[in-house]
C-alpha positions as CSV (number, residue, x, y, z in Angstrom):
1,X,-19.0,-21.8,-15.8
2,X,-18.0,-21.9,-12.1
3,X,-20.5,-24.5,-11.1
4,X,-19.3,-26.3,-14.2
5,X,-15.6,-26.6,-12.4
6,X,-16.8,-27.4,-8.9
7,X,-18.3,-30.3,-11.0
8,X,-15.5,-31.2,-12.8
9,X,-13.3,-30.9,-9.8
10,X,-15.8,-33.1,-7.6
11,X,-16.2,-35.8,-10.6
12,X,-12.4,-36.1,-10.9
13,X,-11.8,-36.2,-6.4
14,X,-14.7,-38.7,-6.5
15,X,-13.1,-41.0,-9.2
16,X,-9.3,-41.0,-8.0
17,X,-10.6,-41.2,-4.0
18,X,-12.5,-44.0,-5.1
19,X,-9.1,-45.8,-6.9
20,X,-7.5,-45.1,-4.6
21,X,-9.2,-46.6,-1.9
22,X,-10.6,-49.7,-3.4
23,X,-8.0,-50.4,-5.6
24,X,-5.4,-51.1,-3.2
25,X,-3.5,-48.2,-4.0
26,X,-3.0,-47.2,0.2
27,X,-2.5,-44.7,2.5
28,X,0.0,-42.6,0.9
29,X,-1.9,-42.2,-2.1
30,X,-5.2,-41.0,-0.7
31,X,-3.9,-38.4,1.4
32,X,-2.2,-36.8,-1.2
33,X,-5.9,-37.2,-3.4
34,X,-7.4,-35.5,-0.5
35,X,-4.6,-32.8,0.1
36,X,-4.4,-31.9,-3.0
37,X,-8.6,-31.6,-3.1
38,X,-9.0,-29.6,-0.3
39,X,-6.3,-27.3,-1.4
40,X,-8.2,-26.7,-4.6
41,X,-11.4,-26.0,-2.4
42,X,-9.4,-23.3,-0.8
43,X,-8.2,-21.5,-3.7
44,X,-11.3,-21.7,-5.4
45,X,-13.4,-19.9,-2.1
46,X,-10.5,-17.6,-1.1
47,X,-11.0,-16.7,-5.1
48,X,-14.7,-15.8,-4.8
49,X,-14.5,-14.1,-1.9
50,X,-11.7,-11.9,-3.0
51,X,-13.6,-11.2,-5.6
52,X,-15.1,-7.6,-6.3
53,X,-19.1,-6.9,-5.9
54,X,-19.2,-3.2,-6.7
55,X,-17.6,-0.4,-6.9
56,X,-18.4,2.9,-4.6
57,X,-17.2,6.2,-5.8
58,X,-17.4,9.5,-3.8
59,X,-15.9,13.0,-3.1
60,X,-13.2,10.9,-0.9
61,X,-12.4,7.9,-2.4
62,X,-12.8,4.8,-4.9
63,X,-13.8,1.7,-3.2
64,X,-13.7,-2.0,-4.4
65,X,-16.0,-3.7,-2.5
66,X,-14.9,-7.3,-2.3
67,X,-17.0,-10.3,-0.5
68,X,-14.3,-10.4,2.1
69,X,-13.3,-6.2,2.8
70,X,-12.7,-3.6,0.5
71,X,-10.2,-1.7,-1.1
72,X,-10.3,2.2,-1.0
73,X,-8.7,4.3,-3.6
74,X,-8.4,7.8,-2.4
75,X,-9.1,10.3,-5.1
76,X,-6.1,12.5,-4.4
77,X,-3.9,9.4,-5.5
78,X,-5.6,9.0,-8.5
79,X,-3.7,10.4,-11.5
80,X,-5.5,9.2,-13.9
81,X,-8.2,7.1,-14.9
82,X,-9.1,5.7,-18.5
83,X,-11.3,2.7,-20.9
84,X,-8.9,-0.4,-21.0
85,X,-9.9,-3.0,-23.7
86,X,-6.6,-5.0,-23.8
87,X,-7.0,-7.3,-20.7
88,X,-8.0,-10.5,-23.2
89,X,-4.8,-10.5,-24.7
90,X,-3.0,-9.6,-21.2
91,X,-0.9,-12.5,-18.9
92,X,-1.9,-13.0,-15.9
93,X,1.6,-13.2,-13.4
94,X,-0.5,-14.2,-10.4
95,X,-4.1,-14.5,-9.5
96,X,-7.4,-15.8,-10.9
97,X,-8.5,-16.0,-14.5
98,X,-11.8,-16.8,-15.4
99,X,-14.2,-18.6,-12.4
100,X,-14.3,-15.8,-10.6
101,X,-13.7,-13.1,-12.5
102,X,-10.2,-12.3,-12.9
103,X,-8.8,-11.0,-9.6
104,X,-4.5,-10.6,-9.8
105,X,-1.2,-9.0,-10.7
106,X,-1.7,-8.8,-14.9
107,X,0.5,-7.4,-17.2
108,X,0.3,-6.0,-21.2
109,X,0.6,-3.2,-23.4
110,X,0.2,-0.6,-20.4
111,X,2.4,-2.6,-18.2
112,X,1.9,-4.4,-14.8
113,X,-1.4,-4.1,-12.7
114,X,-3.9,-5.5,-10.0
115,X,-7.2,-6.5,-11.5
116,X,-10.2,-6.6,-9.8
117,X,-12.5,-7.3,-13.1
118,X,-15.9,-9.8,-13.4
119,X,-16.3,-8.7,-17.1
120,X,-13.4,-8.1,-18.9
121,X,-15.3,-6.2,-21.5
122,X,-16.2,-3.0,-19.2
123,X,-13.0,-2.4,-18.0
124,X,-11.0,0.8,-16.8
125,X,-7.4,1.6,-15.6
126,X,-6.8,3.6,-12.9
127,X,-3.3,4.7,-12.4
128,X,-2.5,6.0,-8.7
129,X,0.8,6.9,-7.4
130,X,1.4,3.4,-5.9
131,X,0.2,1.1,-9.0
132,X,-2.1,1.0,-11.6
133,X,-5.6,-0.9,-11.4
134,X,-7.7,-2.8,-13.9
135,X,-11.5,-2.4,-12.8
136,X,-14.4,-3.5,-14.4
137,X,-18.4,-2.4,-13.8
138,X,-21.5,-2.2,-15.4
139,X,-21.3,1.4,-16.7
140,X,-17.7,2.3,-17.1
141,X,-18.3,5.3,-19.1
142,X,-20.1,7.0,-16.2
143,X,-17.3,5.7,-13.9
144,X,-14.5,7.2,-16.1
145,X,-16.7,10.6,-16.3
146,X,-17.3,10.8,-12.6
147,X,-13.8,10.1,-11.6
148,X,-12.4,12.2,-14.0
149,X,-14.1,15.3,-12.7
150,X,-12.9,14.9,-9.2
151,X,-9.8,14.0,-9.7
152,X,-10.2,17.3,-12.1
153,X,-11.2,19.3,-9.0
154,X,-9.0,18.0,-6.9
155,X,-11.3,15.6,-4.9
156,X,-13.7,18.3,-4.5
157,X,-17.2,17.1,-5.3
């Protein structure tokens, strides 16, 4: 899918650069062809690389590791943590849907949260006492199980 966009997004730059140069179309026009294309080349790498890889639970904390940082979730903020089907039918307020995962302030039937999900089949809900978080990973049962017993113990592996 993503190199599919790059594609279409290269085709269609190629085409209207190519108008607009030899078409007699000037100046004005191309730099707004190549403004507009390099700021579509930005969102689309600052979207990968805000993108999740993994996530990394321990005794201490929950962390989202992205391709640029990461995002810790201490266990003692964690109230709660639970399955989440209901992000297909969710709006996205602002963020990424779809190339890159889905990476953004959402909202839906559990209200408004930060997503950090590649598949938006194996997802979870965290709710901390900040805001809540849409994650997804490859075994979510054994994430919800896992958190669940420290937040349980108190953080206490």
């Amino acid at each position: 899918m993503t190199a599919v966009c790059f594609a279409i997004i290269f085709t269609v730059f190629g085409i209207t650069y190519g108008i607009s140069m030899y078409d007699g179309i000037g100046l004005a026009a191309t730099t707004a062809t190549t403004v507009t294309f390099v700021a579509v080349l930005v969102s689309m790498f600052l979207s990968y690389y805000y993108s999740s890889k993994k996530i990394v639970a321990d005794s201490h904390s929950l962390t989202i590791i992205r391709r640029i940082g990461k995002k810790a979730l201490p266990i003692r903020d964690i109230i709660s943590i639970e399955r989440y089907g209901g992000m297909a039918t969710d709006l996205r307020l602002f963020g990424v849907g779809g190339v890159f995962g889905f990476t953004g302030w959402f909202t839906g039937g559990k209200g408004k949260y930060f997503a950090y999900v590649g598949d938006h089949r194996n997802t979870v809900m965290l709710t901390t006492t900040r805001r809540k978080y849409v994650v997804s990973c490859d075994k979510p049962e054994e994430l919800v199980a896992l958190v669940s017993s420290l937040i349980g113990n108190g953080g206490k592996a």
